[in-house]
C-alpha positions as CSV (number, residue, x, y, z in Angstrom):
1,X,-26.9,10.1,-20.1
2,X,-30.2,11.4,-20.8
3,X,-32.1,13.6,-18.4
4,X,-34.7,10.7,-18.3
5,X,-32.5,8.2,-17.3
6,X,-30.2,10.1,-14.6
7,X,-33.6,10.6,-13.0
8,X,-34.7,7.3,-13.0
9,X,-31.4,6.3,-11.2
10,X,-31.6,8.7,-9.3
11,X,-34.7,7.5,-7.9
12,X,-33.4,3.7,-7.4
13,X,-31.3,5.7,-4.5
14,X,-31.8,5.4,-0.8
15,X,-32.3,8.7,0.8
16,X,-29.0,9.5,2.5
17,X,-27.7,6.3,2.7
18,X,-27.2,5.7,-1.3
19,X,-27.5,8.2,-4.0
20,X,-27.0,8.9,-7.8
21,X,-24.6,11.6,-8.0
22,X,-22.6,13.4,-10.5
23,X,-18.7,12.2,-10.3
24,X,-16.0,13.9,-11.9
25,X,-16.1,14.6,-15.4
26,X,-20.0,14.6,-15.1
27,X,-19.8,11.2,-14.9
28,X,-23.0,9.9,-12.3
29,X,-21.8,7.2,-9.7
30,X,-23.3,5.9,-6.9
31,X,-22.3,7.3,-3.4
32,X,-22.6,5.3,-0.4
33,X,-22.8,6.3,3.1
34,X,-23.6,4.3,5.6
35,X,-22.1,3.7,9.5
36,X,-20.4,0.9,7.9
37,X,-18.2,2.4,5.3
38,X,-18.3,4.7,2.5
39,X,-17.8,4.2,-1.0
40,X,-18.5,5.2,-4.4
41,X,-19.0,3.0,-7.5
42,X,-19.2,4.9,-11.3
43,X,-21.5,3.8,-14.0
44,X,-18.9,4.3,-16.8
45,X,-17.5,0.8,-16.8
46,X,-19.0,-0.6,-13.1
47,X,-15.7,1.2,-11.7
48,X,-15.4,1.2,-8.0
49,X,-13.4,4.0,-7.1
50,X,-13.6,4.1,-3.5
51,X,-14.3,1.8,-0.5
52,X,-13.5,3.2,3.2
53,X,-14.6,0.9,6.2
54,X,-15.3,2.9,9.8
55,X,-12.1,3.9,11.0
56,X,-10.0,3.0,8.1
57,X,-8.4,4.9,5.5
58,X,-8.9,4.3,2.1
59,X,-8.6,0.6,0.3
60,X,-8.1,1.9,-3.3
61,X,-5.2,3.9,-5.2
62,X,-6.6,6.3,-8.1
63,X,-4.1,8.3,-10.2
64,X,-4.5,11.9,-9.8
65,X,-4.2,11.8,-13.7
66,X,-6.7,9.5,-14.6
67,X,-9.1,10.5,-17.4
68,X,-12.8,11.1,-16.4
69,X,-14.3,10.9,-19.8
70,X,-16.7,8.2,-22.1
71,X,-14.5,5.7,-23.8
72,X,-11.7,6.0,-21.6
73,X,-10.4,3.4,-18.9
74,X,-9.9,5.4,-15.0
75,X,-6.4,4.9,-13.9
76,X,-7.4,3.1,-10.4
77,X,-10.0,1.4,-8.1
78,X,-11.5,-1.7,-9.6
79,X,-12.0,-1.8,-13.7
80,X,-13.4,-5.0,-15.0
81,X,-11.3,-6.4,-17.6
82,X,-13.3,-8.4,-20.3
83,X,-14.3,-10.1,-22.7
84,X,-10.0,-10.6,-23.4
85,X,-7.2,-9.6,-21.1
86,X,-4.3,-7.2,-21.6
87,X,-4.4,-6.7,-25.8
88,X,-6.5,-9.0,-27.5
89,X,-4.4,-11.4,-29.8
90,X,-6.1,-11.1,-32.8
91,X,-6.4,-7.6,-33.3
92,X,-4.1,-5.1,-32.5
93,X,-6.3,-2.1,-32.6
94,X,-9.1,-3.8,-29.7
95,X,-8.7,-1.9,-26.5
96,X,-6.6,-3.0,-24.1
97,X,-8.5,-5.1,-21.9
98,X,-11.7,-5.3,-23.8
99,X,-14.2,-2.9,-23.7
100,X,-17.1,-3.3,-20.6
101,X,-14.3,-1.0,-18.8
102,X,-14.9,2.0,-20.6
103,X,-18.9,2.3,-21.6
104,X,-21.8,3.2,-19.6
105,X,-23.8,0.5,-17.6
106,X,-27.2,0.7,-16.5
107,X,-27.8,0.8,-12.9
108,X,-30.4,-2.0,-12.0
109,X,-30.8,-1.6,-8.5
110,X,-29.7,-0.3,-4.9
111,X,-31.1,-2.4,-2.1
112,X,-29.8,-2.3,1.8
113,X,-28.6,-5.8,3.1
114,X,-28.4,-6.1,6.5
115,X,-26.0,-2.8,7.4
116,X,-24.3,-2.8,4.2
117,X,-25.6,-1.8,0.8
118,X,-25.3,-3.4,-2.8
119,X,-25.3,-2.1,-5.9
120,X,-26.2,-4.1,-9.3
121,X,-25.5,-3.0,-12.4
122,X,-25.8,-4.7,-15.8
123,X,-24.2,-4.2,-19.7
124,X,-24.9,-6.6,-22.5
125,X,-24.0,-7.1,-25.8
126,X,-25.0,-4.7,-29.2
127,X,-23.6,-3.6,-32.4
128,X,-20.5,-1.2,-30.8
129,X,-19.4,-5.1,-29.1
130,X,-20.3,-6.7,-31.9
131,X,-17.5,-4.9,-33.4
132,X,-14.6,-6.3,-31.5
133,X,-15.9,-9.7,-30.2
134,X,-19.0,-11.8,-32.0
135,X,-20.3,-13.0,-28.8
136,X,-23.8,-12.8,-27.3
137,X,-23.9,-11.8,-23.3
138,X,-25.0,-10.6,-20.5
139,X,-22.7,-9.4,-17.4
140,X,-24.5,-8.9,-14.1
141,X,-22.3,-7.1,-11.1
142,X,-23.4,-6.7,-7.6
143,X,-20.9,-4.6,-5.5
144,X,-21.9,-4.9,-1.8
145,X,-20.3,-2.2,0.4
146,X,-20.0,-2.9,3.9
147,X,-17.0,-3.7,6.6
148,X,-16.3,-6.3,3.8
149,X,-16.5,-5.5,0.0
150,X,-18.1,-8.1,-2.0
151,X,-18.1,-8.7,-5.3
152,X,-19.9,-10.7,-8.0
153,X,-19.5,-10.4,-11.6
154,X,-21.7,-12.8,-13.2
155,X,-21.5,-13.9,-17.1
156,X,-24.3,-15.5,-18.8
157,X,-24.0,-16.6,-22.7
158,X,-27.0,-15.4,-24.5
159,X,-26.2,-16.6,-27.7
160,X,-26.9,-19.7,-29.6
161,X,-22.6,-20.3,-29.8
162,X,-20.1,-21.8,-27.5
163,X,-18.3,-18.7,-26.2
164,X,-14.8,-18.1,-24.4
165,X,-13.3,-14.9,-22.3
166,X,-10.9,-13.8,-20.2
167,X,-12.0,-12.0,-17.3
168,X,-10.6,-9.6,-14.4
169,X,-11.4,-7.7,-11.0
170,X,-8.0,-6.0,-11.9
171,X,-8.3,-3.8,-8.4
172,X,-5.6,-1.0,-7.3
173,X,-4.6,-1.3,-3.7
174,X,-3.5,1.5,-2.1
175,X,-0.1,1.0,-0.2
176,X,1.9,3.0,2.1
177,X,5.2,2.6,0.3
178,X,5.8,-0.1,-2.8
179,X,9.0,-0.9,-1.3
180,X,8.0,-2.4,1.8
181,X,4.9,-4.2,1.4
182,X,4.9,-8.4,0.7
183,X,2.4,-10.1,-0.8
184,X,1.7,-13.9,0.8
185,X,-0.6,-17.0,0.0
186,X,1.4,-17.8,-3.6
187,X,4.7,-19.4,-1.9
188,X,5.0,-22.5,-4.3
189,X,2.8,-21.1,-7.3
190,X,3.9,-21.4,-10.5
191,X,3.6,-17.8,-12.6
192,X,4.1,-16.2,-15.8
193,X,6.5,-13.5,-15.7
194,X,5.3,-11.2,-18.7
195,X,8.5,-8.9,-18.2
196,X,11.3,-11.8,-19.6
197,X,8.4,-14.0,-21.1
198,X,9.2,-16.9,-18.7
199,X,7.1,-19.4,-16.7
200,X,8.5,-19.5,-13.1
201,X,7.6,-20.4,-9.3
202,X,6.9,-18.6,-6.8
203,X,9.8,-18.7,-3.9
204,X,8.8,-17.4,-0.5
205,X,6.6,-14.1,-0.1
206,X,6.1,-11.9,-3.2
207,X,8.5,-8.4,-3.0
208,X,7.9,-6.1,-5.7
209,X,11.6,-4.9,-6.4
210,X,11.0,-3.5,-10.0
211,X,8.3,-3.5,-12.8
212,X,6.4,-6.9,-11.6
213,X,3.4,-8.3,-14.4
214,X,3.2,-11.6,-13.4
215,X,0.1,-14.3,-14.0
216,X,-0.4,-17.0,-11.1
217,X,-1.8,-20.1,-12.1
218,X,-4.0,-22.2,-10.6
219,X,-4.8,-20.0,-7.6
220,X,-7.4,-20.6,-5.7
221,X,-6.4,-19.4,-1.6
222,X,-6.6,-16.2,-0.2
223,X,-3.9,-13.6,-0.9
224,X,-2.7,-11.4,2.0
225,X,-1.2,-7.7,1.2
226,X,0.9,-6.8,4.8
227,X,1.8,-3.6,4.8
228,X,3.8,-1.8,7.3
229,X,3.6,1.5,7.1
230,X,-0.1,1.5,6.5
231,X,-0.2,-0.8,9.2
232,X,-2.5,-3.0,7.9
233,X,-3.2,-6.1,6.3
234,X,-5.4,-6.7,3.2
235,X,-7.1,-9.6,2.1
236,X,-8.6,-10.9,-0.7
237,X,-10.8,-13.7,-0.7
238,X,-11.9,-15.4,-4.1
239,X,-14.1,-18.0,-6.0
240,X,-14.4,-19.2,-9.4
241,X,-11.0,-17.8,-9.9
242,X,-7.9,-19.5,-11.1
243,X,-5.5,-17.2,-11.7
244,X,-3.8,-14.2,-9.9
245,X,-2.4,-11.2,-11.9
246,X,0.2,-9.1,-9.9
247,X,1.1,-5.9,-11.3
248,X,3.3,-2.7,-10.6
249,X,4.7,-0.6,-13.3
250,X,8.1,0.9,-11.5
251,X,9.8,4.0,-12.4
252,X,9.9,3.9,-16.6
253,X,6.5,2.2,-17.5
254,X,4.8,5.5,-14.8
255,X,6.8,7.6,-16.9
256,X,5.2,6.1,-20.2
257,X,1.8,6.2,-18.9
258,X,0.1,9.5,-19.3
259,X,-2.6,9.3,-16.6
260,X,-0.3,8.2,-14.0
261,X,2.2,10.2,-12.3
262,X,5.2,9.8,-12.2
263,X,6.0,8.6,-8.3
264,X,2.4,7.1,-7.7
265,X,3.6,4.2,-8.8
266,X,5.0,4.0,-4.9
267,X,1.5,4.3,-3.6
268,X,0.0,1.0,-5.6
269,X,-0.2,-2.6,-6.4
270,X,-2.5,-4.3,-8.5
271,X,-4.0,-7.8,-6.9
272,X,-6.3,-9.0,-9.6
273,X,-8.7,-12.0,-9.0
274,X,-9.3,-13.2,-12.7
275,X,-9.5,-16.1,-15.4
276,X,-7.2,-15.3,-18.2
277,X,-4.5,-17.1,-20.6
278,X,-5.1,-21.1,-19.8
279,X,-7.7,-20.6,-17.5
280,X,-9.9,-18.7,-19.9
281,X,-13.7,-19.7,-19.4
282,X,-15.5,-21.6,-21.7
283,X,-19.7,-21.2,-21.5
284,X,-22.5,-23.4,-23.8
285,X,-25.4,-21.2,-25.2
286,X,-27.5,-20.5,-21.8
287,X,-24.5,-21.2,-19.2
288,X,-23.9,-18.8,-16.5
289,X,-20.1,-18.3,-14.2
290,X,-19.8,-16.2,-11.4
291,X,-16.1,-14.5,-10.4
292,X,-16.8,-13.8,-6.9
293,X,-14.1,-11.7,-4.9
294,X,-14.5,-10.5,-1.1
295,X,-11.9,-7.9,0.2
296,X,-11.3,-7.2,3.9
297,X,-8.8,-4.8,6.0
298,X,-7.5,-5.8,9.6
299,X,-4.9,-3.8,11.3
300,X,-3.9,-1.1,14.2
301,X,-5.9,1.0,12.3
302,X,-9.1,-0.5,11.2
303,X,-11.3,-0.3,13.7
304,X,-10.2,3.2,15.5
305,X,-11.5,6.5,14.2
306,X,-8.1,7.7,12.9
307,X,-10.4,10.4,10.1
308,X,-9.0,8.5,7.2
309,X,-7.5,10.2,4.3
């Protein structure tokens, strides 16, 4: 980023509250500090990688191994997945979940609302998408950071073309031990399981028991993460979203994966609030959809000034 620009953002900030900062690999992010929670959200590819209400330890797993550098995806947090989902189906050599994940937004603005503070930031279409996908866009996404998290990624066609995408708040959760935590709200769903290529339904709460890449369909409720040993419960809260990805590697697919270690996979699950395979989005020239996600914590914990971690 040019010297120009990183002062410019800089001076969107808000004086002790919100500030352009340099992240790791000299990457500038956005660090917010307010009585309400802290958290931190990266230019390269929107990427929140941390959100701590008062008295609560921290929402989001990041691998200790994840890569800090341009054109590379961070192994945690929040990446946005788009224009495609997992490997695109036409092309082999696309990246893996498009390619808004890995390049440098521009910051738009930093405002206070009420006690909690959003951030906006915008990317848009050029010759390096041009490359993998023909489409004309714009994405717009406000993170508001605050006891809640809120999220709005917002997709406007820009083109003269009918244009369809797959899309994905494909967020990390931190978790106290794999092993022990359930996931509830998809009793009855009916899911993809991308591990023996088979369409399924959901029986009771969801256990994660070994690798687990599963797509529910037609989701619309909240999902609820209890965990014991944090002692807290997550929830996610969605709109405009009809499908739920589910993901945790287990022990050989950590091992494969170079910027994850090898036990972390213990320490995560993936709860991703998205539109992908049938529930792909279709927008007219001019149209506009908005993937809105809101994320709380409740528990022993939240609440109590434990210090966190």
């Amino acid at each position: 980023m040019s010297d120009g620009r990183a002062a410019s953002y800089r001076r969107l900030g808000i004086p002790g509250v919100a500030e352009v900062v340099e992240g790791n690999g000299g990457l500038p992010k956005v660090r917010i500090t307010t009585p309400e929670a802290i958290g931190e959200i990266y230019l390269h590819g929107a990427h929140i990688t941390s959100w701590k209400p008062s008295g609560a330890e921290e929402a989001f797993f990041v691998s200790s191994q994840s890569r800090w550098e341009d054109g590379r995806a961070v192994r945690g947090g929040v990446p946005i997945c788009f224009p495609w989902f997992g490997g695109k189906s036409d092309d082999a050599k696309a990246p893996a979940h498009g390619f808004v994940r890995t390049k440098a937004w521009s910051l738009e603005s930093i405002s206070q609302v009420g006690r909690a503070v959003m951030v906006s930031m915008f990317t848009e279409s050029n010759e390096d998408t041009r490359r993998w996908w023909p489409a004309e866009f714009r994405l717009l996404y406000r993170a508001t950071f605050g006891r809640e998290l809120s999220l709005e990624l917002l997709t406007t066609n820009t083109g003269r073309t009918r244009m369809s995408f797959e899309e994905a708040l494909h967020a990390y959760h931190r978790v106290g031990d794999i092993h022990a935590v359930r996931l509830k709200g998809l009793d009855g769903v009916r899911y993809f399981d991308k591990t023996v290529s088979a369409r399924k339904v959901q029986d009771g709460e969801v256990a994660i028991s070994s690798e687990t890449d599963r797509i529910y369909l037609g989701t619309t409720g909240t999902i609820e993460l209890d965990d014991p040993v944090m002692h807290r419960a997550t929830h996610v809260m969605k709109d405009n979203s009809r499908t739920t990805v589910v993901w945790n590697p287990w022990i050989d697919k950590a091992r494969a994966l170079a910027d994850l270690g090898n036990d972390e996979w213990t320490r995560m699950v993936c709860i991703e609030s998205s539109n992908v395979s049938d529930f792909a989005v279709d927008l007219s020239p001019g149209e506009q959809h908005a993937l809105s996600v809101r994320v709380r914590l409740e528990g022993t914990r939240v609440g109590e000034s434990t210090g966190g971690s």
